[in-house]
mmCIF file of the N, C-alpha and C atoms, coordinates in Angstrom:
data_MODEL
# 
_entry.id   MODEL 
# 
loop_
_atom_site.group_PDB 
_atom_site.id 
_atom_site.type_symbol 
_atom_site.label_atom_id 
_atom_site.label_alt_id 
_atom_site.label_comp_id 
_atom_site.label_asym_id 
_atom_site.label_entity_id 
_atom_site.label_seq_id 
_atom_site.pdbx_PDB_ins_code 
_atom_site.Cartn_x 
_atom_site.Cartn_y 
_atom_site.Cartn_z 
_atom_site.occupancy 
_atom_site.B_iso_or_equiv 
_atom_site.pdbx_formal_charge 
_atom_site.auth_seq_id 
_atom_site.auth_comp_id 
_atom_site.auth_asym_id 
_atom_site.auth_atom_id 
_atom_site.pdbx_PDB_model_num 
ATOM 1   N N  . UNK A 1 1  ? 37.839 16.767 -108.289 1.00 0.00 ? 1  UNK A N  1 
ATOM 2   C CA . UNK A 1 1  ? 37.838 17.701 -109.430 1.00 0.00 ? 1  UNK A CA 1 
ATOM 3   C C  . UNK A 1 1  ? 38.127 19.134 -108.968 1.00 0.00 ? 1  UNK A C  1 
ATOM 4   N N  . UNK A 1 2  ? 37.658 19.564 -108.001 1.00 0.00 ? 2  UNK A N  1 
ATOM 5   C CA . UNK A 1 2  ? 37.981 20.804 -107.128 1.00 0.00 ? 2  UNK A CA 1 
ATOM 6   C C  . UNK A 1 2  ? 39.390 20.943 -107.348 1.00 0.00 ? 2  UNK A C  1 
ATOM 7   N N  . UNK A 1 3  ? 40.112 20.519 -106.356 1.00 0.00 ? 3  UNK A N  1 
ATOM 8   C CA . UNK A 1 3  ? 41.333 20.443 -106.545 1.00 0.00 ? 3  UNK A CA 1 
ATOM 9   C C  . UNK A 1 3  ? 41.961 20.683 -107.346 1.00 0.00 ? 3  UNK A C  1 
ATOM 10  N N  . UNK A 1 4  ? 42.113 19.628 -108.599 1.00 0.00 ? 4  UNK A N  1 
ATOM 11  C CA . UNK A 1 4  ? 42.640 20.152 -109.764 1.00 0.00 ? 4  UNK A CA 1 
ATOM 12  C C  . UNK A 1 4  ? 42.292 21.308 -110.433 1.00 0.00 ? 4  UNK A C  1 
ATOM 13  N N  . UNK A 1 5  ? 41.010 22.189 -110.462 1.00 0.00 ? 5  UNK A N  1 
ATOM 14  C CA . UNK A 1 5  ? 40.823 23.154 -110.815 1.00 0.00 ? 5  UNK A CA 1 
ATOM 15  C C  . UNK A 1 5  ? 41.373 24.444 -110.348 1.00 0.00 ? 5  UNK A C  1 
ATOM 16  N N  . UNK A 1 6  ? 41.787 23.811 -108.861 1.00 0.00 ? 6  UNK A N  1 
ATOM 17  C CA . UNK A 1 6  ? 41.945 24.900 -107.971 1.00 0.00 ? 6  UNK A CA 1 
ATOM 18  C C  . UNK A 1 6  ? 43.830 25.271 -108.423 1.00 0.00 ? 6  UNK A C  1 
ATOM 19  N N  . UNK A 1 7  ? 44.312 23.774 -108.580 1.00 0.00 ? 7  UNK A N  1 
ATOM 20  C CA . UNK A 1 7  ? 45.625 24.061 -109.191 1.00 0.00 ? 7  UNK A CA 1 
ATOM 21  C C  . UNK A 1 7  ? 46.366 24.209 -110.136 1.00 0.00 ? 7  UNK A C  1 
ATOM 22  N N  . UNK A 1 8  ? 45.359 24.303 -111.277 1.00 0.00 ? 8  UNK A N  1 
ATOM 23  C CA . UNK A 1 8  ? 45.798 24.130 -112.737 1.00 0.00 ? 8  UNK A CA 1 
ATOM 24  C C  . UNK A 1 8  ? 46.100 26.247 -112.908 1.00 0.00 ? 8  UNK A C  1 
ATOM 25  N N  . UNK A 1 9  ? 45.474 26.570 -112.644 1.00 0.00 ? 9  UNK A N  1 
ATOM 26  C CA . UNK A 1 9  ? 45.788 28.167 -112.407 1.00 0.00 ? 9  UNK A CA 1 
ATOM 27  C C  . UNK A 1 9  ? 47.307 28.595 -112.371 1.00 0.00 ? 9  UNK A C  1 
ATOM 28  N N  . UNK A 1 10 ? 47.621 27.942 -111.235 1.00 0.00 ? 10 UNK A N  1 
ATOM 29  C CA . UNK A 1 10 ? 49.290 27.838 -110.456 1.00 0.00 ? 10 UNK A CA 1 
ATOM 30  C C  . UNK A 1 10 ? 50.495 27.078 -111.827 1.00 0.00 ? 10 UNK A C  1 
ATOM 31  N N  . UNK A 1 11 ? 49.656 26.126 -112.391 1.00 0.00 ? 11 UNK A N  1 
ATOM 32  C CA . UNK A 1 11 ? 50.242 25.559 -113.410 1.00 0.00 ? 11 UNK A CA 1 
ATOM 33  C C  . UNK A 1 11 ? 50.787 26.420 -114.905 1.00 0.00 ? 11 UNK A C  1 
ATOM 34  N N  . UNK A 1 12 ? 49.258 27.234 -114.872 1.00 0.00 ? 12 UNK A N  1 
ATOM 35  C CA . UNK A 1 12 ? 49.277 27.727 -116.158 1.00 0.00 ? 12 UNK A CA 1 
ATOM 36  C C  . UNK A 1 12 ? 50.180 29.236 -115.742 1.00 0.00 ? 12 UNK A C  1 
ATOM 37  N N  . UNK A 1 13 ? 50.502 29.574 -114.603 1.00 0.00 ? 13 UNK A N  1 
ATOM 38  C CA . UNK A 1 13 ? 51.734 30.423 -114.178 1.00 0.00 ? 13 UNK A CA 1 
ATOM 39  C C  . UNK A 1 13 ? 52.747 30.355 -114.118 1.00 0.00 ? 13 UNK A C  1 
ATOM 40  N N  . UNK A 1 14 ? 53.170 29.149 -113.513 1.00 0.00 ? 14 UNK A N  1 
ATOM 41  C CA . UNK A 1 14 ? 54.489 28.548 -113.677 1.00 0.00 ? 14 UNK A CA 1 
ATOM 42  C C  . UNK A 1 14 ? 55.085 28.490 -115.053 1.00 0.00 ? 14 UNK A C  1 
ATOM 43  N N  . UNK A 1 15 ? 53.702 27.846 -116.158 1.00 0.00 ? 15 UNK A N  1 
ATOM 44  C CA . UNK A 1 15 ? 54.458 27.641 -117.188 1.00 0.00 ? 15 UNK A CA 1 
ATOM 45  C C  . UNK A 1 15 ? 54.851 29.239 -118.420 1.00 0.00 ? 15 UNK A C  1 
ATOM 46  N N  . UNK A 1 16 ? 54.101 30.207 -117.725 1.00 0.00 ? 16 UNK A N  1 
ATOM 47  C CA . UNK A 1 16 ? 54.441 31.176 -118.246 1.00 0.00 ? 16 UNK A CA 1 
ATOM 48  C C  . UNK A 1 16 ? 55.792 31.928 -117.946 1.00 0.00 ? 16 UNK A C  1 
ATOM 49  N N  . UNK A 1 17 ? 55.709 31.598 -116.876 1.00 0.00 ? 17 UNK A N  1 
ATOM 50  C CA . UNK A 1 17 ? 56.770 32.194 -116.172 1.00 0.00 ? 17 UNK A CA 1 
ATOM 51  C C  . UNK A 1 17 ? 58.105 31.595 -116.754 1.00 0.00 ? 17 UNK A C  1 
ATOM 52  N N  . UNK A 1 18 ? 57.834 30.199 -117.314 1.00 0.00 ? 18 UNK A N  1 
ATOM 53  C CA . UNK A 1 18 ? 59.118 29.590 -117.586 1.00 0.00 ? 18 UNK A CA 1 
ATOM 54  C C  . UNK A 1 18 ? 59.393 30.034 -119.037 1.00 0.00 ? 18 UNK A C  1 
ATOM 55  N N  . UNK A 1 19 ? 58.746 30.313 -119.558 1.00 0.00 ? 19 UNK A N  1 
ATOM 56  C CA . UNK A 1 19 ? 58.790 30.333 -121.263 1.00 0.00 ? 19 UNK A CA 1 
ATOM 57  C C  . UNK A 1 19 ? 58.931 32.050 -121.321 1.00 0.00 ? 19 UNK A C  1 
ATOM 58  N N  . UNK A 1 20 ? 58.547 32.604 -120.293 1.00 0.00 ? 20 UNK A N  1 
ATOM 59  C CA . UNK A 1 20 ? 59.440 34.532 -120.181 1.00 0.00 ? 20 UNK A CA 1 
ATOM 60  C C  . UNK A 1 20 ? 60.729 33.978 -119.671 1.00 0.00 ? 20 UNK A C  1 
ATOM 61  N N  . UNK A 1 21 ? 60.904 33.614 -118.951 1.00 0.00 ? 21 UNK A N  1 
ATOM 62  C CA . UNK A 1 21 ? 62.828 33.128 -118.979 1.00 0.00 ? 21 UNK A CA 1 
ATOM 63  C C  . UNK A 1 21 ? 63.381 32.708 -119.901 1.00 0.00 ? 21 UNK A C  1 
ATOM 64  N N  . UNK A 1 22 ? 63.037 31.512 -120.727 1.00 0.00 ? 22 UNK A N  1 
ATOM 65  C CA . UNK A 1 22 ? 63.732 31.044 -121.424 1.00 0.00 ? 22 UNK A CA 1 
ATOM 66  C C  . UNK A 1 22 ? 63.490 31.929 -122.633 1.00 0.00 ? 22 UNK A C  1 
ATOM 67  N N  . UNK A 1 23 ? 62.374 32.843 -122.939 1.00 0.00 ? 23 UNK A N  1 
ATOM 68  C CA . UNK A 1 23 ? 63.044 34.054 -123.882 1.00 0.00 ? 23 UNK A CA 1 
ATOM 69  C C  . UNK A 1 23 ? 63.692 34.856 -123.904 1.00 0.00 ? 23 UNK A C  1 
ATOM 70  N N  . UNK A 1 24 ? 63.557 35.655 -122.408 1.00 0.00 ? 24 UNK A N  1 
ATOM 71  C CA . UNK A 1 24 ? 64.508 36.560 -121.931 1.00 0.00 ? 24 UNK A CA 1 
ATOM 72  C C  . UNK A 1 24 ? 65.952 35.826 -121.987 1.00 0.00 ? 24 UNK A C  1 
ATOM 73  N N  . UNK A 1 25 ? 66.206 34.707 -121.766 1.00 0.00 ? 25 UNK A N  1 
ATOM 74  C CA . UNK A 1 25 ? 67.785 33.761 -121.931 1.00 0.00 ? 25 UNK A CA 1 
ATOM 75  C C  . UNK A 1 25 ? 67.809 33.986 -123.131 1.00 0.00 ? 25 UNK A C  1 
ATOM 76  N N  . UNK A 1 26 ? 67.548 33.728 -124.222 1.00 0.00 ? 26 UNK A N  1 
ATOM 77  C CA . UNK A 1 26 ? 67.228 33.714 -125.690 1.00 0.00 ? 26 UNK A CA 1 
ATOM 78  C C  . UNK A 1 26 ? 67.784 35.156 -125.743 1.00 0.00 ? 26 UNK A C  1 
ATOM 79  N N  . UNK A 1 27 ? 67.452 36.226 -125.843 1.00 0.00 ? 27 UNK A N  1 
ATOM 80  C CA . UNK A 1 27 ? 67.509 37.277 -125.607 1.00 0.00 ? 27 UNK A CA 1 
ATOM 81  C C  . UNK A 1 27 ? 68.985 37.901 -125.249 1.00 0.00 ? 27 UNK A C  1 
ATOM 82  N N  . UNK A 1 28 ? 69.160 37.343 -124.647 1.00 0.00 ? 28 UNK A N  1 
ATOM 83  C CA . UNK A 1 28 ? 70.340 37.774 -123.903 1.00 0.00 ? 28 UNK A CA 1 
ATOM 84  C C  . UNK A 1 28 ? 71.576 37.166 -124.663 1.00 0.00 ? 28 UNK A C  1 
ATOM 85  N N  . UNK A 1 29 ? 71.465 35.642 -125.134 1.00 0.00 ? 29 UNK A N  1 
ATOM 86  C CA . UNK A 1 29 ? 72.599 35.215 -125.666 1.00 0.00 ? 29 UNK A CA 1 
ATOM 87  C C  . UNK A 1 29 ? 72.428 35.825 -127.156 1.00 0.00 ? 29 UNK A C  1 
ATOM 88  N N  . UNK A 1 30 ? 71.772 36.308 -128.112 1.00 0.00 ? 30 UNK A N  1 
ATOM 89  C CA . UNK A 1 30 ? 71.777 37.003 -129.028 1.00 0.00 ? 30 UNK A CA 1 
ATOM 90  C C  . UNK A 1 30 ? 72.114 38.086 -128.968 1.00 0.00 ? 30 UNK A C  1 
ATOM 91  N N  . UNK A 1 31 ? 72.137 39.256 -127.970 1.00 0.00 ? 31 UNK A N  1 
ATOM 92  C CA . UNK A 1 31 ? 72.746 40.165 -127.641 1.00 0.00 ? 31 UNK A CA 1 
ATOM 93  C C  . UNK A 1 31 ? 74.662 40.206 -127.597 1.00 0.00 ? 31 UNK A C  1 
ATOM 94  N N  . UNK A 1 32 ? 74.828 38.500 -126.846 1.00 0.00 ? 32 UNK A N  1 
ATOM 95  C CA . UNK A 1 32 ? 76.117 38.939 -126.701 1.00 0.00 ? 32 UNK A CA 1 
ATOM 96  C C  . UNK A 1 32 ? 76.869 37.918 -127.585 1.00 0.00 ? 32 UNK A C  1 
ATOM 97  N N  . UNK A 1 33 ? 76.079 37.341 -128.539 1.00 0.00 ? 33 UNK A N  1 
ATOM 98  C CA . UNK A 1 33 ? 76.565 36.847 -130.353 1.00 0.00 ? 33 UNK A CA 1 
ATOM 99  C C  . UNK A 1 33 ? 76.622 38.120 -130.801 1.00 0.00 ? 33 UNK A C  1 
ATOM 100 N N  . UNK A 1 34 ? 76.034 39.066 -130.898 1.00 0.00 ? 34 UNK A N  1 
ATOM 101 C CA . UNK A 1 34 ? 76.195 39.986 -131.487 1.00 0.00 ? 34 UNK A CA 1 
ATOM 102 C C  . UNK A 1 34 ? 77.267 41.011 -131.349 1.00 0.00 ? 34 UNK A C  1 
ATOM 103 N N  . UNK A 1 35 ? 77.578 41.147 -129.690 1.00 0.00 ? 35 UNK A N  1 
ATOM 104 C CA . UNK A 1 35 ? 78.962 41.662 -129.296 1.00 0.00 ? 35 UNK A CA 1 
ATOM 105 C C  . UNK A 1 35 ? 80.248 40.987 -129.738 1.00 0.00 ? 35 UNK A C  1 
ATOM 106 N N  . UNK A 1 36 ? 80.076 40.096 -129.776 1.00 0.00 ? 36 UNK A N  1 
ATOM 107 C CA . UNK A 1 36 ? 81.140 39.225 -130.140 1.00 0.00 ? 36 UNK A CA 1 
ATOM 108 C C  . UNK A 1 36 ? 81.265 39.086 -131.167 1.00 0.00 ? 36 UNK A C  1 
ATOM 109 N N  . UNK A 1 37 ? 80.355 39.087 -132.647 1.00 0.00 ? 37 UNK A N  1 
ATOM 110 C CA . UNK A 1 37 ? 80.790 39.292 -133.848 1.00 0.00 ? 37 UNK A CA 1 
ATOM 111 C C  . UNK A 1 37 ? 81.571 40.449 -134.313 1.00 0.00 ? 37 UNK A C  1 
ATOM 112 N N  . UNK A 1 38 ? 80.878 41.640 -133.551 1.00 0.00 ? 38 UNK A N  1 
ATOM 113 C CA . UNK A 1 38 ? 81.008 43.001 -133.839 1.00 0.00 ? 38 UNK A CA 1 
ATOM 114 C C  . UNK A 1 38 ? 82.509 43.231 -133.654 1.00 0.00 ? 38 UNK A C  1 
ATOM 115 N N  . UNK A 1 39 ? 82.895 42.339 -131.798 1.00 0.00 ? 39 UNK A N  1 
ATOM 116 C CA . UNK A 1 39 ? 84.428 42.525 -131.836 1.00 0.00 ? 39 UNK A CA 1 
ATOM 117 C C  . UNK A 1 39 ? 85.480 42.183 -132.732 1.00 0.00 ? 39 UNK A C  1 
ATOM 118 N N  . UNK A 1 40 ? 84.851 40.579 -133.657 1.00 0.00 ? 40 UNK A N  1 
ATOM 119 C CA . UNK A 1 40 ? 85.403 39.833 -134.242 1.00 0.00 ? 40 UNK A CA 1 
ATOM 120 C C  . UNK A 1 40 ? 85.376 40.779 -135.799 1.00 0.00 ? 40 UNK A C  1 
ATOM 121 N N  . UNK A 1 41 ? 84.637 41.428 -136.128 1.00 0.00 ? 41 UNK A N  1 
ATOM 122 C CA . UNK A 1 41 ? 85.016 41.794 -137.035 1.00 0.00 ? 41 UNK A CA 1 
ATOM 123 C C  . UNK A 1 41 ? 85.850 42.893 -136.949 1.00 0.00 ? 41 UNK A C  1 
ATOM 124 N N  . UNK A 1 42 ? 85.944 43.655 -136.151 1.00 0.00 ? 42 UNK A N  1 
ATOM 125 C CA . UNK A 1 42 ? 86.973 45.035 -135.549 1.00 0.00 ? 42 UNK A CA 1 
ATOM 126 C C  . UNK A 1 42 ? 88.466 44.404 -136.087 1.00 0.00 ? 42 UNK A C  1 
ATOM 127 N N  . UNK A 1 43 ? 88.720 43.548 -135.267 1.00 0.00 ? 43 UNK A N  1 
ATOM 128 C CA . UNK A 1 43 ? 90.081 42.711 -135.094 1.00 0.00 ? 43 UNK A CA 1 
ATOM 129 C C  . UNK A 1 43 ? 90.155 42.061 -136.419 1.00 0.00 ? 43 UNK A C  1 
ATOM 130 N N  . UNK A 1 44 ? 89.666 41.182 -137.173 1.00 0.00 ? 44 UNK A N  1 
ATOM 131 C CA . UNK A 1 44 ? 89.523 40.696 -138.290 1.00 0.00 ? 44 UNK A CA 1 
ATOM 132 C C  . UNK A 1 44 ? 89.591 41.671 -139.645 1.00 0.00 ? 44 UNK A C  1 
ATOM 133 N N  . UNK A 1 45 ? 89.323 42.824 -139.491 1.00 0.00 ? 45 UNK A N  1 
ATOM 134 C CA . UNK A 1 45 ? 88.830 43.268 -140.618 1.00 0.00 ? 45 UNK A CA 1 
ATOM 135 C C  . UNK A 1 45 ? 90.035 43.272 -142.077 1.00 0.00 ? 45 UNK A C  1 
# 
């Protein structure tokens, strides 16, 4: 039981760590949908 207590810590970091990336990714591809509409409508208009 030690053990696992001792590593669930490390766990509950990792999984934070993964879910700030995959927002920050999130993040980022909405940024450059947004460049890309913006161009698309320039050219389009």
């Amino acid at each position: 039981m030690k053990d696992l207590k001792k590593e669930y810590p490390v766990l509950e970091k990792d999984e934070y760590h993964r879910r700030m990336k995959s927002k920050n990714q999130g993040l980022i591809l909405d940024s450059i949908n947004g460049v890309l509409n913006f161009i698309l409508k320039i050219i389009f208009r």
